[in-house]
N, CA, C, O and CB atoms as a CASP TS submission, in Angstrom:
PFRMAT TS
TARGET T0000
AUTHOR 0000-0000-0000
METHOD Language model
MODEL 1
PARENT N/A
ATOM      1  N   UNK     1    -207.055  78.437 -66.046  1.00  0.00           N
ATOM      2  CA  UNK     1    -208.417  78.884 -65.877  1.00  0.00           C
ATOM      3  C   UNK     1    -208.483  80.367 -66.242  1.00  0.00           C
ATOM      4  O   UNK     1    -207.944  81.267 -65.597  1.00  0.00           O
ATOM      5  CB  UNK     1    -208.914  78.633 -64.423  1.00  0.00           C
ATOM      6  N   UNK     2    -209.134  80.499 -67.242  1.00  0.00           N
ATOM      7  CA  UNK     2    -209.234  82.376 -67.597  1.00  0.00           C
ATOM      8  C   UNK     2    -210.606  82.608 -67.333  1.00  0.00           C
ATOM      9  O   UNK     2    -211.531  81.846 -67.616  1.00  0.00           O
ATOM     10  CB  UNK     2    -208.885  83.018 -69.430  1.00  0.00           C
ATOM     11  N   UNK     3    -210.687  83.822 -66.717  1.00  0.00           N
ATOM     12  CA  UNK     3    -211.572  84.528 -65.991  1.00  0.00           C
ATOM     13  C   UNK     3    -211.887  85.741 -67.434  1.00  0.00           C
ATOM     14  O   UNK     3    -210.954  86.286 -68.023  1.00  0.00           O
ATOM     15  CB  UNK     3    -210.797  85.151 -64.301  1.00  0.00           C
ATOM     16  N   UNK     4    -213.121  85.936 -67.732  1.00  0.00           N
ATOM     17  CA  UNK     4    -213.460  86.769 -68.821  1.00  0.00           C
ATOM     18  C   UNK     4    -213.734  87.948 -67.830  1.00  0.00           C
ATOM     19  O   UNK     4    -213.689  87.669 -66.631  1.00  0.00           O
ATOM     20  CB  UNK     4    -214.733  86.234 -69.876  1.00  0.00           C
ATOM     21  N   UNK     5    -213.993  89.135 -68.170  1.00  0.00           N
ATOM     22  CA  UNK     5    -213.812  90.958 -67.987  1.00  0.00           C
ATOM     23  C   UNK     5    -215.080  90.580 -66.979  1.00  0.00           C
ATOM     24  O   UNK     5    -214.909  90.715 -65.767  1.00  0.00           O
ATOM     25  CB  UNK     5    -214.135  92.439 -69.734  1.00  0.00           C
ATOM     26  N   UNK     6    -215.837  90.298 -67.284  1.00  0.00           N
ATOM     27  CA  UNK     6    -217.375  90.013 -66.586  1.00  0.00           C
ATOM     28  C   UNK     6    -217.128  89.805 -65.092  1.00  0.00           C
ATOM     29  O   UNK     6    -217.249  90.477 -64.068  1.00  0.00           O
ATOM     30  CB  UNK     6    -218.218  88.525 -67.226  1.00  0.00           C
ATOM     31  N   UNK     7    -216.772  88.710 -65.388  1.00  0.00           N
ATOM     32  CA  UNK     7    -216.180  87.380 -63.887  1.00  0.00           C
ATOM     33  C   UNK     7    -215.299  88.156 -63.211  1.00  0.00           C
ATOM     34  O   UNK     7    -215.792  88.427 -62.116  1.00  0.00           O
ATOM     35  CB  UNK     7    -215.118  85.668 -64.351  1.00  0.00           C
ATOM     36  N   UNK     8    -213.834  88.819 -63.397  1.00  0.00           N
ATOM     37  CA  UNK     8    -213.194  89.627 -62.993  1.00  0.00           C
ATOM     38  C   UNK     8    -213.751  90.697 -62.209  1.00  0.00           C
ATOM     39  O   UNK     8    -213.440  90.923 -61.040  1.00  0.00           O
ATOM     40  CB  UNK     8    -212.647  89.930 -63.847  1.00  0.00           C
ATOM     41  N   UNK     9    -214.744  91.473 -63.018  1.00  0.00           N
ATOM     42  CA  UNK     9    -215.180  92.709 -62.809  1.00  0.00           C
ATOM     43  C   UNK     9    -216.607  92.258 -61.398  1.00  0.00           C
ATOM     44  O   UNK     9    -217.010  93.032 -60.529  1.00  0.00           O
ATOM     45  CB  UNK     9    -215.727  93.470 -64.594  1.00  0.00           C
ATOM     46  N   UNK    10    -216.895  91.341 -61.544  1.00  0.00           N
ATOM     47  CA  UNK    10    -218.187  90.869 -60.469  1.00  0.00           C
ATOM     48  C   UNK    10    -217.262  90.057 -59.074  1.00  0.00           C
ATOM     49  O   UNK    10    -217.861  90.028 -57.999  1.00  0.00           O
ATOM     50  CB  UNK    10    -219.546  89.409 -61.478  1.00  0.00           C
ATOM     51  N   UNK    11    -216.050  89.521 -59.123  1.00  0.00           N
ATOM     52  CA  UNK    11    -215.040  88.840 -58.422  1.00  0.00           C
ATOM     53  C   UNK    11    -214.899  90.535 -57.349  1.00  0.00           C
ATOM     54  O   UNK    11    -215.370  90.770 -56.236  1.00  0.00           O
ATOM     55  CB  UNK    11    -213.424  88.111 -59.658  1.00  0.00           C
ATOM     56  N   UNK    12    -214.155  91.335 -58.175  1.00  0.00           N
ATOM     57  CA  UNK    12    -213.876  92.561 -57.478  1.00  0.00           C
ATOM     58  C   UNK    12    -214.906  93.130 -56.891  1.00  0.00           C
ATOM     59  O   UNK    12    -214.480  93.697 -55.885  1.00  0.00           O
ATOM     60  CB  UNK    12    -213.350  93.463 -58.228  1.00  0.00           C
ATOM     61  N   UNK    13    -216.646  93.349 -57.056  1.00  0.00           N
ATOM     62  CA  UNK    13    -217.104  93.916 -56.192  1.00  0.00           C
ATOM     63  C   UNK    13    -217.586  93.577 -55.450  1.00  0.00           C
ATOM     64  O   UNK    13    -218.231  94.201 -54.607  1.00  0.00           O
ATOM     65  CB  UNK    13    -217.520  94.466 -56.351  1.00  0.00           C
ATOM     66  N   UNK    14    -217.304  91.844 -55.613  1.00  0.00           N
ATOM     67  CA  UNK    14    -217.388  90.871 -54.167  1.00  0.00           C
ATOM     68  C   UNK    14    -216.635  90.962 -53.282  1.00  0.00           C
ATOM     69  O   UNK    14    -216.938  90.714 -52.115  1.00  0.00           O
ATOM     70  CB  UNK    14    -217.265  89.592 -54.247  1.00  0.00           C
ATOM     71  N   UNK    15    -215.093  91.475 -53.813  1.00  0.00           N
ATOM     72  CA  UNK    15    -214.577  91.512 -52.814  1.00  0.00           C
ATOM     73  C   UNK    15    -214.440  92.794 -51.870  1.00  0.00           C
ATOM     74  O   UNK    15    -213.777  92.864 -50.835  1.00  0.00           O
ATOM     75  CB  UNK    15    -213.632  91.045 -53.141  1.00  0.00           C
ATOM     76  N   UNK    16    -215.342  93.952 -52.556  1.00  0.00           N
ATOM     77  CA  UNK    16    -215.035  95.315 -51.975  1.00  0.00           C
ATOM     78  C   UNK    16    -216.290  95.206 -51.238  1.00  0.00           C
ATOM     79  O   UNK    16    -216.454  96.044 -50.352  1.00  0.00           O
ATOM     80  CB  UNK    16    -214.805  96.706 -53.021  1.00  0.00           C
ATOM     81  N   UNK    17    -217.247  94.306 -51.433  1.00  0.00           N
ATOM     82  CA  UNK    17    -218.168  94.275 -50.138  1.00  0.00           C
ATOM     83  C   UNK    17    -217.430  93.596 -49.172  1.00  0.00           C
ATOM     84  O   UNK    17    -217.206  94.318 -48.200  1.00  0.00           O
ATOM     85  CB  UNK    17    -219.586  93.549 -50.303  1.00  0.00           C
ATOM     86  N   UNK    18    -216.968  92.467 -49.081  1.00  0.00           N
ATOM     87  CA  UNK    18    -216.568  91.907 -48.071  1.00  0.00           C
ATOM     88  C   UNK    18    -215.783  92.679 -47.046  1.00  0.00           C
ATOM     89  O   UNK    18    -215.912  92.671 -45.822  1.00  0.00           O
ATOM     90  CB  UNK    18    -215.977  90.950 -48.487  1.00  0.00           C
ATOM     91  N   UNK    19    -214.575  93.639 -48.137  1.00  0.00           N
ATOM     92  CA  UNK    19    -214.061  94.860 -46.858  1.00  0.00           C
ATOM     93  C   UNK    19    -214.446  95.406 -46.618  1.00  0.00           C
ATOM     94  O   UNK    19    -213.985  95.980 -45.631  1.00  0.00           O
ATOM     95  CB  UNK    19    -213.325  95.616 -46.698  1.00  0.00           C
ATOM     96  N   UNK    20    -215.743  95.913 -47.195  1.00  0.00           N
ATOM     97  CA  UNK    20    -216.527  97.282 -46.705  1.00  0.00           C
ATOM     98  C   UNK    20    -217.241  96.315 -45.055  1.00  0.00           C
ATOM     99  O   UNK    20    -217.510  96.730 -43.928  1.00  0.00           O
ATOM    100  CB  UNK    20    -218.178  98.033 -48.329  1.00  0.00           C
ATOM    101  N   UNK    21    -217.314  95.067 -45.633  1.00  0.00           N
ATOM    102  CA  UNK    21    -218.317  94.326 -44.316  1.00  0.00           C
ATOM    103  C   UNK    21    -217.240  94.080 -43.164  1.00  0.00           C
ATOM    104  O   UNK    21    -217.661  94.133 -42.008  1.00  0.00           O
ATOM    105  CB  UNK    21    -219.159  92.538 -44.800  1.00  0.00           C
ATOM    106  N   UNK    22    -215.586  93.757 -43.425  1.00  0.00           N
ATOM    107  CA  UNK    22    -214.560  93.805 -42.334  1.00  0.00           C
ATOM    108  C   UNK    22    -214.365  94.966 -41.796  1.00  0.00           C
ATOM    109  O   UNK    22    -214.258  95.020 -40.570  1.00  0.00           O
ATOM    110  CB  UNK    22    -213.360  93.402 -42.695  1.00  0.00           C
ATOM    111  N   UNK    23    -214.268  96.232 -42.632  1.00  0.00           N
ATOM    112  CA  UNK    23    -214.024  97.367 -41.778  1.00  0.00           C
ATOM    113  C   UNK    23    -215.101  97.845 -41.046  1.00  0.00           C
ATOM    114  O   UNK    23    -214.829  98.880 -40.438  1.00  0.00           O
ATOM    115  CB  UNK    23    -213.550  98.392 -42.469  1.00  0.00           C
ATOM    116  N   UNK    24    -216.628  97.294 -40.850  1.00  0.00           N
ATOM    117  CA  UNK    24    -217.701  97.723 -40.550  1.00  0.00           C
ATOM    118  C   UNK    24    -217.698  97.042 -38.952  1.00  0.00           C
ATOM    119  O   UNK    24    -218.177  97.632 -37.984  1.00  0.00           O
ATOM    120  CB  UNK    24    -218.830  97.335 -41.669  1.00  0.00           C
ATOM    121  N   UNK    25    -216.940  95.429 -38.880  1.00  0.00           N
ATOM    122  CA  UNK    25    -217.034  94.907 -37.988  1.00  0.00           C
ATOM    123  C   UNK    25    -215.520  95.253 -37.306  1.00  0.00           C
ATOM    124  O   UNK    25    -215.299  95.162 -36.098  1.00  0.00           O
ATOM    125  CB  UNK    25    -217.519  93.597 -38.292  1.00  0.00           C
ATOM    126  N   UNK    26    -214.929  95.499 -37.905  1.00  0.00           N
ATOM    127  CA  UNK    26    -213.490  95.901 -37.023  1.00  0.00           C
ATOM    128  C   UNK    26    -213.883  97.369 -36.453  1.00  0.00           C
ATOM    129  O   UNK    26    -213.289  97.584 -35.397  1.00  0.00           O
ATOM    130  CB  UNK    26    -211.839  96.016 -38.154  1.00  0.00           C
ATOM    131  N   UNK    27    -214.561  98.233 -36.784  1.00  0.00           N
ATOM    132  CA  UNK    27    -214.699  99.426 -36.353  1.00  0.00           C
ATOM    133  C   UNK    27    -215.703  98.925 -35.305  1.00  0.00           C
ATOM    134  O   UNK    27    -215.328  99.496 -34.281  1.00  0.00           O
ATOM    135  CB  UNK    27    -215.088 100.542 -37.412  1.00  0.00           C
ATOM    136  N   UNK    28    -216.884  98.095 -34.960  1.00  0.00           N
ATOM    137  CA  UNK    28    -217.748  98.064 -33.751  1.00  0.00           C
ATOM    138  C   UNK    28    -216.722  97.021 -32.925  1.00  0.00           C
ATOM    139  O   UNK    28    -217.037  96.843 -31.748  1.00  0.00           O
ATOM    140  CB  UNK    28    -219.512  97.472 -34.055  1.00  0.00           C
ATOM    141  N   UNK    29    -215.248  96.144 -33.522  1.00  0.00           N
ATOM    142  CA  UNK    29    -214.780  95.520 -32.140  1.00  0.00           C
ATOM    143  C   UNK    29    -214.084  96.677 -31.490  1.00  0.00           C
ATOM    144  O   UNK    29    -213.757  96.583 -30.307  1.00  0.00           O
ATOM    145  CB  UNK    29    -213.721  94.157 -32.275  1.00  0.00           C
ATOM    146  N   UNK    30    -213.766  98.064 -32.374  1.00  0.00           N
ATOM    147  CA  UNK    30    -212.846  98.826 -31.374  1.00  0.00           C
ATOM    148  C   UNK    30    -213.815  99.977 -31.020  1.00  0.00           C
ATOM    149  O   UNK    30    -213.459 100.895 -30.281  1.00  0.00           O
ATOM    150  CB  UNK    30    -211.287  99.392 -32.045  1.00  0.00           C
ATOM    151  N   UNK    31    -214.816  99.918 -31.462  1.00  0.00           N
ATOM    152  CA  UNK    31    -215.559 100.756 -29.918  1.00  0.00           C
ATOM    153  C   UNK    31    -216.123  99.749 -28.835  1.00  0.00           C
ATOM    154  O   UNK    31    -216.768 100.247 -27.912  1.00  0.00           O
ATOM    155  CB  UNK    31    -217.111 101.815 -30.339  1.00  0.00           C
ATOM    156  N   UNK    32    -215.985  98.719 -28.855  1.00  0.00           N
ATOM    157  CA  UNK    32    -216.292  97.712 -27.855  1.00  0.00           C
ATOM    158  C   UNK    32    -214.936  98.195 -26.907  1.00  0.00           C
ATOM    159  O   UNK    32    -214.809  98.618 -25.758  1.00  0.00           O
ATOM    160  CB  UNK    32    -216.362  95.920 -28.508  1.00  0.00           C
ATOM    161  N   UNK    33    -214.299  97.989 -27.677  1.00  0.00           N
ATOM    162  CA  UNK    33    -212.817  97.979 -26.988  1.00  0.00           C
ATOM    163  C   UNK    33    -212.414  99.191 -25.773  1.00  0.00           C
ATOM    164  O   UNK    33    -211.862  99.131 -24.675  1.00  0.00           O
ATOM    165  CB  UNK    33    -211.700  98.206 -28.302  1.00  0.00           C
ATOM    166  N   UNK    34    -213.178 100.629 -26.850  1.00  0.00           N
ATOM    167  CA  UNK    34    -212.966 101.843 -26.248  1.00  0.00           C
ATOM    168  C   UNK    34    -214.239 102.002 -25.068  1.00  0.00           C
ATOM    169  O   UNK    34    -214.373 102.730 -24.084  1.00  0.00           O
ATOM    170  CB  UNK    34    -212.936 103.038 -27.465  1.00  0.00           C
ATOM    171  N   UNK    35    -214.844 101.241 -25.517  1.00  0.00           N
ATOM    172  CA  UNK    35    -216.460 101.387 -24.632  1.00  0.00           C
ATOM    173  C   UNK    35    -216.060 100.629 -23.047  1.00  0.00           C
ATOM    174  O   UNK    35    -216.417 101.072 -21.956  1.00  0.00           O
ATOM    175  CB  UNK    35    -218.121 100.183 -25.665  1.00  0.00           C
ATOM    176  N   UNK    36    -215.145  99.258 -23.308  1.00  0.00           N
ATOM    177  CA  UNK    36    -214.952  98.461 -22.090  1.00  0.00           C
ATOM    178  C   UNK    36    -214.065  99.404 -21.557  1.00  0.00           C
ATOM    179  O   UNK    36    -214.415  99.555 -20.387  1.00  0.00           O
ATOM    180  CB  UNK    36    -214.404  96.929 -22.204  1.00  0.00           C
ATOM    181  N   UNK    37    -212.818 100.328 -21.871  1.00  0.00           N
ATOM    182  CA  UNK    37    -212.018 100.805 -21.117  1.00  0.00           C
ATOM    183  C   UNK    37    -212.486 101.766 -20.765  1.00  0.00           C
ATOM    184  O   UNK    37    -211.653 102.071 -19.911  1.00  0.00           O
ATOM    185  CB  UNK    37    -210.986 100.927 -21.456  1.00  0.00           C
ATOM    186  N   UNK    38    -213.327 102.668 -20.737  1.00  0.00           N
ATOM    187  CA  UNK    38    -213.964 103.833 -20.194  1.00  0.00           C
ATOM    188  C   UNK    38    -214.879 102.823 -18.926  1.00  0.00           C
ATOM    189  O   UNK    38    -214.911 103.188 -17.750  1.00  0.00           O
ATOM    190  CB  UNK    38    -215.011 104.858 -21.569  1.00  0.00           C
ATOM    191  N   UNK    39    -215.372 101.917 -19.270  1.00  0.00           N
ATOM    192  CA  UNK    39    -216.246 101.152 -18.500  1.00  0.00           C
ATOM    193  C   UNK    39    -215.537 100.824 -16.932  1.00  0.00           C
ATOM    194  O   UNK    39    -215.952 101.095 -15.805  1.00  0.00           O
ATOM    195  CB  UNK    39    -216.575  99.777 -19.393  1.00  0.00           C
ATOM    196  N   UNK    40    -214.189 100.067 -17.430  1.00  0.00           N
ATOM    197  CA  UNK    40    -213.676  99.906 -16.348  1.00  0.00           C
ATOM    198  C   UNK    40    -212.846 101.016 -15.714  1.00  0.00           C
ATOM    199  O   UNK    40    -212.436 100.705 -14.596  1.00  0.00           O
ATOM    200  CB  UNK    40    -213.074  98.879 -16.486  1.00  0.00           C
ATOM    201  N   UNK    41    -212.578 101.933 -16.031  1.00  0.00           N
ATOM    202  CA  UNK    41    -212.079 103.350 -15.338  1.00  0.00           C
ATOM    203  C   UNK    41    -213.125 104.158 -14.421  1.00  0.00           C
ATOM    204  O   UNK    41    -212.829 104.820 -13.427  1.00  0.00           O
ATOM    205  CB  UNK    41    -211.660 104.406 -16.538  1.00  0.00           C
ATOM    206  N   UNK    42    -214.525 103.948 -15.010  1.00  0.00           N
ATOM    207  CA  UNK    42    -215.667 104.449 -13.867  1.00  0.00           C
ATOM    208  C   UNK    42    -215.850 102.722 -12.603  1.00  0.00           C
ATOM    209  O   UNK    42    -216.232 102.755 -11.433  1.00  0.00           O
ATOM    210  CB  UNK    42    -217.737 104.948 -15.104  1.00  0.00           C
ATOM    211  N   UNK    43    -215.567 101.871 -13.139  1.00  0.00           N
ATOM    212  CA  UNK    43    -215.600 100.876 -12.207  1.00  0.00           C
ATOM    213  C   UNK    43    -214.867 101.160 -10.783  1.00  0.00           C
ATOM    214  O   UNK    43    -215.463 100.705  -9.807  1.00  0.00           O
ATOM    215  CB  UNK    43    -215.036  99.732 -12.868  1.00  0.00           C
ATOM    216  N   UNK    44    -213.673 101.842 -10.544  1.00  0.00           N
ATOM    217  CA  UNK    44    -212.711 101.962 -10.226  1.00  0.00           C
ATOM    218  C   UNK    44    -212.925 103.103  -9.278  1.00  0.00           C
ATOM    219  O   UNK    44    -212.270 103.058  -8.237  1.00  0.00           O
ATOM    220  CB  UNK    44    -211.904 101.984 -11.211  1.00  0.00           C
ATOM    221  N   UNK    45    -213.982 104.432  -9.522  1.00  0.00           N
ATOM    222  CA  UNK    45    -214.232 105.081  -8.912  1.00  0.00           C
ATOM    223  C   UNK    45    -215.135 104.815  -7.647  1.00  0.00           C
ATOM    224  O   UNK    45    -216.110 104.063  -7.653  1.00  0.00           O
ATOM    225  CB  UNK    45    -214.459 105.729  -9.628  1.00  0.00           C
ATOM    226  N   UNK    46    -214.599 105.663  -6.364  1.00  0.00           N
ATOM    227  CA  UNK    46    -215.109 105.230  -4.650  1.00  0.00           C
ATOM    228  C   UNK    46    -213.939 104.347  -4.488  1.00  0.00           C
ATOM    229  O   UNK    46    -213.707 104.579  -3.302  1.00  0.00           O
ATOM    230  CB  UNK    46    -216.872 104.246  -4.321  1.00  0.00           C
ATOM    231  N   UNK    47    -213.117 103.570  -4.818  1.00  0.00           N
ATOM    232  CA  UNK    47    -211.991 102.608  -4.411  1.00  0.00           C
ATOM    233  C   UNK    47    -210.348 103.433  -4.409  1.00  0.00           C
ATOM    234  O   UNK    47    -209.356 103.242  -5.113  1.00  0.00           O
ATOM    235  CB  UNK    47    -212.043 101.226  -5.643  1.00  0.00           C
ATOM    236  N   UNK    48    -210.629 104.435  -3.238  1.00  0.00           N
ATOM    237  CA  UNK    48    -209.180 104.800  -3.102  1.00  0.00           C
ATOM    238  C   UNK    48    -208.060 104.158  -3.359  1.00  0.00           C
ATOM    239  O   UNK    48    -207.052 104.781  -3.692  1.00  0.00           O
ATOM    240  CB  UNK    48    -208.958 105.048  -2.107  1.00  0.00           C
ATOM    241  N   UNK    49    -208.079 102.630  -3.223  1.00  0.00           N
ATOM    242  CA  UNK    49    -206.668 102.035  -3.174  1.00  0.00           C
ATOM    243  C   UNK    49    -206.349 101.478  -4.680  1.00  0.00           C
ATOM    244  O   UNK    49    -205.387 100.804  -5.047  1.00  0.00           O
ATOM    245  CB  UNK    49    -206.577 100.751  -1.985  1.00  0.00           C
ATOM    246  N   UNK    50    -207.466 101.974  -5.441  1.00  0.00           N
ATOM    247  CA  UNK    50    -207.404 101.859  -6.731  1.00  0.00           C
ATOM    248  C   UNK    50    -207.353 103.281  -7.926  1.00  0.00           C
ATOM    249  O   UNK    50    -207.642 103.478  -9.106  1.00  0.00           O
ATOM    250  CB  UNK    50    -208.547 101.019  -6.871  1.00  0.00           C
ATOM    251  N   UNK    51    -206.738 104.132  -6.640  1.00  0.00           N
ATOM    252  CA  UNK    51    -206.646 105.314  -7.374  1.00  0.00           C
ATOM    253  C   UNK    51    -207.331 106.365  -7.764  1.00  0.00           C
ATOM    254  O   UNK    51    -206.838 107.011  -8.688  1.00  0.00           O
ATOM    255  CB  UNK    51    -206.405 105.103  -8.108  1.00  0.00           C
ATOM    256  N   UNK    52    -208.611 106.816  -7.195  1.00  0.00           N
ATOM    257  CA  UNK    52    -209.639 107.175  -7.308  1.00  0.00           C
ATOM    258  C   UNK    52    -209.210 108.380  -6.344  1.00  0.00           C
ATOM    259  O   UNK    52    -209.404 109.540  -6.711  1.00  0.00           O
ATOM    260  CB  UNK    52    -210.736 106.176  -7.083  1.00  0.00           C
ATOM    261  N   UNK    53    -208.719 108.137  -5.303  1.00  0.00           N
ATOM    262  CA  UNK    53    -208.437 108.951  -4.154  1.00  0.00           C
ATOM    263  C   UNK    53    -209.608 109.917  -3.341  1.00  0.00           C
ATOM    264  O   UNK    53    -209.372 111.054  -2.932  1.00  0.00           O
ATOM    265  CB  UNK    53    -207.382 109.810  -4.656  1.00  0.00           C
ATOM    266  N   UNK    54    -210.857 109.240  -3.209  1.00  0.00           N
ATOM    267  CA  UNK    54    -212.017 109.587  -2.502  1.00  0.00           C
ATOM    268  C   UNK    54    -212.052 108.253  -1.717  1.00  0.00           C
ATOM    269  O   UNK    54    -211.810 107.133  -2.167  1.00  0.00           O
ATOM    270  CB  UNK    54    -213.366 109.990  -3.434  1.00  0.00           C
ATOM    271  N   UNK    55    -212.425 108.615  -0.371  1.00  0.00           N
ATOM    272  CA  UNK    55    -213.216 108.015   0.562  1.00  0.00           C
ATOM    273  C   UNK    55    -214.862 107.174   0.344  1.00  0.00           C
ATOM    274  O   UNK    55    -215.747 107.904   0.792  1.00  0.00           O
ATOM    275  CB  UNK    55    -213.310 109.126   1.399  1.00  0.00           C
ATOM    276  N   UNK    56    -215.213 106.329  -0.021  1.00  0.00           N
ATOM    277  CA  UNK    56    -216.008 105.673  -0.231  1.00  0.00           C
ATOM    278  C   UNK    56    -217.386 106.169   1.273  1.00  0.00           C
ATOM    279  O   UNK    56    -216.718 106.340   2.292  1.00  0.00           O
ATOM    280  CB  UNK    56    -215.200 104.167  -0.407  1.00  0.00           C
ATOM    281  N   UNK    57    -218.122 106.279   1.421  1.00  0.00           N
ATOM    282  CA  UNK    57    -219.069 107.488   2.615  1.00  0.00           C
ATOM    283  C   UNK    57    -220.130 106.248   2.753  1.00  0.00           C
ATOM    284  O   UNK    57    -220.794 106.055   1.735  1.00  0.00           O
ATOM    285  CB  UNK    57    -219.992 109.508   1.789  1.00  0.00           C
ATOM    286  N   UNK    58    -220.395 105.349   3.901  1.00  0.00           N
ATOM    287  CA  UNK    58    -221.697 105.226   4.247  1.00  0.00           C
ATOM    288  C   UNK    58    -222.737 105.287   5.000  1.00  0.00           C
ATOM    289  O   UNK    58    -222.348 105.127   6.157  1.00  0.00           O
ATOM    290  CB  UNK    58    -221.809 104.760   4.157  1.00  0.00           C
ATOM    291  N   UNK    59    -224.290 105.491   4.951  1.00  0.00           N
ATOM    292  CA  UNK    59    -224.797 105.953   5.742  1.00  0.00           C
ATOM    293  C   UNK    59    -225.330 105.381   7.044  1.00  0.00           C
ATOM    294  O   UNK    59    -226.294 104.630   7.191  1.00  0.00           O
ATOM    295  CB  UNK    59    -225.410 106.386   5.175  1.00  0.00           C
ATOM    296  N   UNK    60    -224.455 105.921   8.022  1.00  0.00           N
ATOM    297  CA  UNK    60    -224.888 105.183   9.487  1.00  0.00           C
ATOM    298  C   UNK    60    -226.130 105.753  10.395  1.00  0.00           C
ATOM    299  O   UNK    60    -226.424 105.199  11.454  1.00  0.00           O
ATOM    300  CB  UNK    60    -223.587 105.286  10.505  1.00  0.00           C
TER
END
């Protein structure tokens, strides 16, 4: 099967969208990623026994 200069040349900037479209979605799974671990590190705060080392205060 031979591919003429055309076909070749339109093959390749199909495929440089497609990475431009993987690195677009790999870059929003790792701020998901960075977004959940900041998320759960403020989760964590008021829970001394989880390292926080404050007293949790309520009002009586």
């Amino acid at each position: 099967m031979k591919k003429s200069t055309e076909d070749l040349v339109r093959e390749i900037d199909e495929l440089k969208s497609e990475l431009r479209q993987m690195k677009e979605i790999v870059g929003m799974l790792f701020n998901m990623v960075v977004d959940s671990e900041t998320d759960d590190e403020e989760d964590f705060l008021g829970f001394p026994e989880l390292g926080s080392g404050e007293t949790p205060r309520f009002n009586t």
